[in-house]
N, C-alpha and C positions, 0 to 999 in steps of 0.2 A: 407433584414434583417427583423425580425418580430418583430412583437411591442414587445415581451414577450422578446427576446434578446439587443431590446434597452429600455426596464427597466432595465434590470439587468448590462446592462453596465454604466445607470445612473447613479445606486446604489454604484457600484463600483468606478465610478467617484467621489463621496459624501465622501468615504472615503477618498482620498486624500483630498480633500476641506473643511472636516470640522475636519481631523486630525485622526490620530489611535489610541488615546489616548482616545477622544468624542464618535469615532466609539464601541470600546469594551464594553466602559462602556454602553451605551446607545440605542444600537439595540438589537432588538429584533432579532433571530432566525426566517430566512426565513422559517425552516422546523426544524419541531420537529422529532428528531429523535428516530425513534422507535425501542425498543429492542426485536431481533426476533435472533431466530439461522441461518442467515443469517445477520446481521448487517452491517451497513456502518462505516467502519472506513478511515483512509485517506493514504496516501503512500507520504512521505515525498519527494520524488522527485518534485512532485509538484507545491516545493513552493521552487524549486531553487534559484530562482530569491529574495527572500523575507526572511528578519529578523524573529524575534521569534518575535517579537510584531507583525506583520504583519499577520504573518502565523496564530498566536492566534487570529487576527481578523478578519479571512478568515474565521477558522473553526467555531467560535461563531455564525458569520452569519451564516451559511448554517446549523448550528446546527449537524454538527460531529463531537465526542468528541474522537476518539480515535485517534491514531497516529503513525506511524512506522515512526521511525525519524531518518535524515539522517546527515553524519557528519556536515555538511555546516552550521548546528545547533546546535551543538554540538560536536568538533572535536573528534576525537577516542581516544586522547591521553591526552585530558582536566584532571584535578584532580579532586577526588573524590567531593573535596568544589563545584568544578563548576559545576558539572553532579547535585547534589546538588540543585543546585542553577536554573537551565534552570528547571531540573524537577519539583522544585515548583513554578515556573511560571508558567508552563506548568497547571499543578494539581491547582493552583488558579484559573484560570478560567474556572475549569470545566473540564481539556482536561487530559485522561489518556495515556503516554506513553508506548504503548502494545510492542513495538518492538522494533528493531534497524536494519537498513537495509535499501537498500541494501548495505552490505561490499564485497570489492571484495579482496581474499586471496592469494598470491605467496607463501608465508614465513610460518612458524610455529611460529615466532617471530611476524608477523601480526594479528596469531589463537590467540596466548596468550593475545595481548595488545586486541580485540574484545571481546573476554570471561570475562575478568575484567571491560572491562567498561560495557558490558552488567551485571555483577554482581553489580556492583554499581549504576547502572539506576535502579535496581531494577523488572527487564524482566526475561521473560522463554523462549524470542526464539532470535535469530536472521536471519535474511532473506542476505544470503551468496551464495557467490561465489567460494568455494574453486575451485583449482587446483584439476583435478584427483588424482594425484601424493599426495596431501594435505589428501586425506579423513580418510586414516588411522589414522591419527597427530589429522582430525576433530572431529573423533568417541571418542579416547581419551580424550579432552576435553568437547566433551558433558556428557562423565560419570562423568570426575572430577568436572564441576559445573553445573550437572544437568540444564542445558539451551539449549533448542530444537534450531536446526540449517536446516533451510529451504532454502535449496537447487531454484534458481530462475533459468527458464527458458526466456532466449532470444534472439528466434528466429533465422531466418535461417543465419544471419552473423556469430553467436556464436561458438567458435571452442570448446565451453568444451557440454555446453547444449540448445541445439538449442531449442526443444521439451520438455514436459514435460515426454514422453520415456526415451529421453534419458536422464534424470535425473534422475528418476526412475531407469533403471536399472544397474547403478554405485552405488546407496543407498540400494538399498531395501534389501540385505544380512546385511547392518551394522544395529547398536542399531537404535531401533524404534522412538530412537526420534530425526532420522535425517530422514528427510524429504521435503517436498517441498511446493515451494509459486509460485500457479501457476497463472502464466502473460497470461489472455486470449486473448488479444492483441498478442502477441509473439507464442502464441502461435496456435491462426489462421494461422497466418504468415508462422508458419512450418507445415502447414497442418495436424492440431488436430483440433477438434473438441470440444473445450472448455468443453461445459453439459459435452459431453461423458468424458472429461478427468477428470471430478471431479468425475463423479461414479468410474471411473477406478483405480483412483489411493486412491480411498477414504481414507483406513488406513493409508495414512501418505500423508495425503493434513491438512499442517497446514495454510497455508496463502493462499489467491490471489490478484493478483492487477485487477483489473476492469477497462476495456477501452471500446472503440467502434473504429472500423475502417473504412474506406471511401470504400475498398472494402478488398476480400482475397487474391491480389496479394501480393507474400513475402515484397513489399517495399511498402504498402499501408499505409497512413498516418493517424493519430487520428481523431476523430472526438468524439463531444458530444454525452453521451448513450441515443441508441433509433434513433437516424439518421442515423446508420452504419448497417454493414452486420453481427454484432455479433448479434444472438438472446441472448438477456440478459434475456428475461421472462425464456428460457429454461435452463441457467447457475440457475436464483435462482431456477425453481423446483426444480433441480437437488443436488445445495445443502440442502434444504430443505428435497428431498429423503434418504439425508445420516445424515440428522439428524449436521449437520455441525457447531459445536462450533466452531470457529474460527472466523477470519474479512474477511471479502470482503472489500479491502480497494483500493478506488480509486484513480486514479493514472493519473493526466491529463496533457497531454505534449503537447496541442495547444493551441497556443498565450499563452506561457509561462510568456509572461513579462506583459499579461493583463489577467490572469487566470479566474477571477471570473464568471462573467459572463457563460463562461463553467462549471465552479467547481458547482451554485447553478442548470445551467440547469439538469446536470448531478445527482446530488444528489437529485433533485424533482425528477428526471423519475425514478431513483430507488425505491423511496419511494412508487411510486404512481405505478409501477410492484407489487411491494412484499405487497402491501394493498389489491389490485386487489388478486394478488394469493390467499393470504391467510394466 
């Protein structure tokens, strides 16, 4: 293990031992996050494992203020007071909640209770999973409350969209502001080309999740970005080439129950790509 990964598990350790309360208030920001049309935001899966106070002093450390938030933090069905109430905690320390997602959709009665709490979080997109069968029921509510619905790709288990193809070509006749959040992770896995799939699909790539993988076999497991076989310097030219307003937001599923220590490795190597680039 290298010294640079048992700092950052010390660090992580420090948190529990001298409390999360000491921790928020009183660190400083591993990494300054810099704002570029490519940015780092965070992908609430993340931090499965971890409260709102926690998750708030994950991203403080590593200096990520954005957030696609998942129910587990805020159920789908909370009232308008609590939605409320997370999202200015949320917003007190700094941290903007950009999304809600990922939701995964059967029902039209599921569409309906996601599209209100995404109106009341205050959001223009959500990162979903409808049913094929759903998208028609989806389209009409992205017109009635103006809030983009980004379609997630994952991977070759996925019986609806394995690839970011074939998520694509079930949307791309419907309104323009359904579109997709493409998982470069999932979608190595199905044999895309992440760079290539962000030029390809550019007109309606509103989201990504950002990982790294151990290799490009379909069942190949995460890894810290920049250790893996995803070229990440050529995913940011690539949104860079398209001019890409939107988040790259990261999304770390190893050693879930001890995150950090991946979460700040991962968020330096981005940082220190996209300074490099340019």
């Amino acid at each position: 293990m290298s010294s640079r990964r048992k700092f950052l598990q010390m660090t992580a350790m420090s948190v529990t031992a001298t409390g999360l309360s000491s921790f928020v208030s009183n660190a400083s920001p591993v990494f300054d996050q810099t704002k570029t049309a490519y940015s780092l935001g965070m992908a609430g899966y993340t931090f499965r494992y971890f409260d709102v106070d926690q998750t708030i002093a994950m991203m403080k450390r590593t200096g990520v203020k954005e957030l696609s938030i998942k129910e587990f933090h805020l159920p789908l069905d909370s009232s308008p007071e609590k939605i409320k109430e997370v999202k200015d905690k949320f917003n007190a320390a700094g941290i903007t909640i950009y999304a809600a997602g990922v939701i995964y959709f059967k029902t039209k009665e599921e569409l309906d209770r996601a599209f209100n709490y995404a109106k009341h979080l205050g959001v223009d997109l959500i990162v979903g999973v409808p049913t094929v069968e759903l998208l028609p029921y989806t389209e009409q509510k992205v017109k009635e409350f103006n809030i983009r619905l980004a379609v997630h790709n994952h991977g070759p288990e996925d019986k609806l969209y394995p690839s970011p193809a074939d998520a694509f070509s079930k949307i791309n006749k419907l309104d323009s502001r359904i579109g997709l959040c493409l998982d470069i992770g999932h979608s190595l896995r199905a044999g895309t080309d992440p760079a290539k799939a962000v030029i390809e699909y550019a007109p309606r790539l509103f989201d990504l999740h950002i990982k790294d993988l151990i290799s490009n076999a379909k069942d190949a497991k995460g890894i810290e970005l920049g250790r893996g076989v995803i070229d990440i310097p050529a995913v940011i030219k690539a949104l860079k080439k398209i001019n890409f307003k939107g988040k790259a937001s990261l999304e770390y599923e190893l050693d879930m129950k001890d995150p950090f220590p991946g979460i700040a490795e991962s968020v330096g190597y981005w940082h220190g790509v996209t300074k490099t680039l340019g």
